[in-house]
C-alpha positions in Angstrom: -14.1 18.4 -39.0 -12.9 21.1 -37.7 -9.3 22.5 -36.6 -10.2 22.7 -32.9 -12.1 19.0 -32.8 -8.4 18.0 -34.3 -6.7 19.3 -31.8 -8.9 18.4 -28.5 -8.9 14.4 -30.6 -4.8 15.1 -30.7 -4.9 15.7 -27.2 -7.5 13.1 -26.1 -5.4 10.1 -27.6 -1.6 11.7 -26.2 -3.3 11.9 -22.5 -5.1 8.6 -22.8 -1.7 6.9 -24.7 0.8 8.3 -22.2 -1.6 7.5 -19.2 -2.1 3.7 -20.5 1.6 3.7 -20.6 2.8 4.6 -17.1 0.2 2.9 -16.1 1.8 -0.2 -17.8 4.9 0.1 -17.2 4.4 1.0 -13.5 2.4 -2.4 -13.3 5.4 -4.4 -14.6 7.4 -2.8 -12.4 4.7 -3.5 -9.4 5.2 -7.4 -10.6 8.7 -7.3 -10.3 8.5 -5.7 -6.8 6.1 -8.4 -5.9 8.1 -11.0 -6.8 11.5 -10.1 -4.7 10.4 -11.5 -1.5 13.1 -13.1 -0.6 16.0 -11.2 1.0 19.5 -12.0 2.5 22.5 -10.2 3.5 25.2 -9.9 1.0 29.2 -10.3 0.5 30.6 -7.8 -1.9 32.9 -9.4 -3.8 33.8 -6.3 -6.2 32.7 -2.9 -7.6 32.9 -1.1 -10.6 31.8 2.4 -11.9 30.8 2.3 -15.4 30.4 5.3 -17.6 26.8 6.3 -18.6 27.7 8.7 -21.3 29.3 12.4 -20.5 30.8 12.7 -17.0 27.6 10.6 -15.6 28.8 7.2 -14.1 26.7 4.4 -12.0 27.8 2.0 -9.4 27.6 -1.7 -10.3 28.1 -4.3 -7.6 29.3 -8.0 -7.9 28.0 -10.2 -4.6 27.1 -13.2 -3.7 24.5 -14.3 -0.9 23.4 -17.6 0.5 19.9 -18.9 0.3 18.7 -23.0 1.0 22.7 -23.8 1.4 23.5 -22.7 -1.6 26.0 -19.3 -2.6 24.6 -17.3 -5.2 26.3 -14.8 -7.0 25.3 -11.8 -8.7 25.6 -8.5 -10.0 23.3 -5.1 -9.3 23.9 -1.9 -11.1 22.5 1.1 -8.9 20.0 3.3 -10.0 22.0 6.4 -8.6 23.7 9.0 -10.8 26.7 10.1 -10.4 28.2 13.1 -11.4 31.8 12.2 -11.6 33.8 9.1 -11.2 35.5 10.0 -8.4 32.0 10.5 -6.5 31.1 7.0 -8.2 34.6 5.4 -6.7 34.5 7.2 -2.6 30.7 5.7 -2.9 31.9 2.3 -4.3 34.7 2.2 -1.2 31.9 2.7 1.0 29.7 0.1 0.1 32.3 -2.3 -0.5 32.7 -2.0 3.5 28.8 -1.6 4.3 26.6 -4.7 5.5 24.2 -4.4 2.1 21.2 -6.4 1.7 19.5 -7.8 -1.2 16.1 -8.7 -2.6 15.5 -11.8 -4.6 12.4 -14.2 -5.9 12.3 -17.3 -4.0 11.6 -19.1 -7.4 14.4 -17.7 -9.4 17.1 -17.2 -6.6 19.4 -15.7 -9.6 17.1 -12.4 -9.9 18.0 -10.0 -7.4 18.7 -7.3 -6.8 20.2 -4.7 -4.1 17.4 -2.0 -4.8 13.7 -2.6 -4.4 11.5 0.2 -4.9 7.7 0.7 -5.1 6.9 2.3 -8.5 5.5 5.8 -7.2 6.3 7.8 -9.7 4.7 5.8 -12.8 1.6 5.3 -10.9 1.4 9.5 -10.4 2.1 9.9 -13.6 -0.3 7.7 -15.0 -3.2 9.5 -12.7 -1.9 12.4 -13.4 -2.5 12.0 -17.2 -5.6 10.0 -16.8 -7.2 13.3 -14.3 -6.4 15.3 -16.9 -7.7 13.2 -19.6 -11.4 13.2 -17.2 -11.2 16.8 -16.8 -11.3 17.9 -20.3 -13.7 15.3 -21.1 -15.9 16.4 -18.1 -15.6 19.9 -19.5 -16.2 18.5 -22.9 -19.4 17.3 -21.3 -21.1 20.4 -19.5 -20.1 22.1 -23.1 -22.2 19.9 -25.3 -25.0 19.8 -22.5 -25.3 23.8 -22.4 -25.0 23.5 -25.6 -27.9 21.3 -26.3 -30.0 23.2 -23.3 -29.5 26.6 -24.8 -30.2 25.8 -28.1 -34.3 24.3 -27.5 
């Protein structure tokens, strides 16, 4: 085999692997956006800003919401970086006063959440990867059939 078949099989299985993976990953995540249909206003209870390594912080927020006469309580961490803590604590004031709503599975009550986004970016990903992956094998394609053509 030679160098450049290596190669082009290298590349064949890291486009096809990393496609397969967004492409799972973004369907889990599909699932999970499925399943909050449920949503409620919420009473923030308390915030906190937790550290997330260097001088990166994230917002998490304790609340409590009602749902078939009962109070549920629970906790969401924010997706949302923050550069500083300070930026992390005016945004935390904020929200504290800010009519919030959350998402939550009618089955499991105790999953929500206070974000709910459609997973975009792993589905892009994933076609993006998988075009890719059908380009060069449609190129690899019109190569072996000229090369089949020219040769008889």
């Amino acid at each position: 085999m030679t160098k450049n078949k290596i190669i082009l099989i290298i590349i064949f299985i890291l486009l096809f692997g990393g496609g397969l993976w967004f492409l799972a990953q973004g369907l889990f995540k599909y699932y999970s956006y499925r399943q909050m249909q449920g949503s409620s206003l919420v009473m923030v209870s308390s915030w906190e800003v937790v550290p997330k390594g260097g001088d990166n912080c994230l917002l998490r927020v304790h609340y409590s919401f009602e749902f078939e006469g009962r109070t549920i309580e629970a906790a969401s961490l924010f997706s949302k970086k923050y550069l500083n803590y300070y930026a992390a604590k005016e945004d935390g004031l904020r929200l504290g006063q800010a009519k919030l709503r959350c998402y939550f599975d009618p089955q499991q009550p105790e999953r929500a959440s206070l974000e709910r986004h459609f997973p975009w970016t792993d589905f892009n990903k994933a076609g993006a990867l998988l075009l890719v992956l059908g380009y060069f094998f449609l190129m690899q394609c019109f190569y072996w059939q000229r090369y089949f053509t020219d040769r008889s």
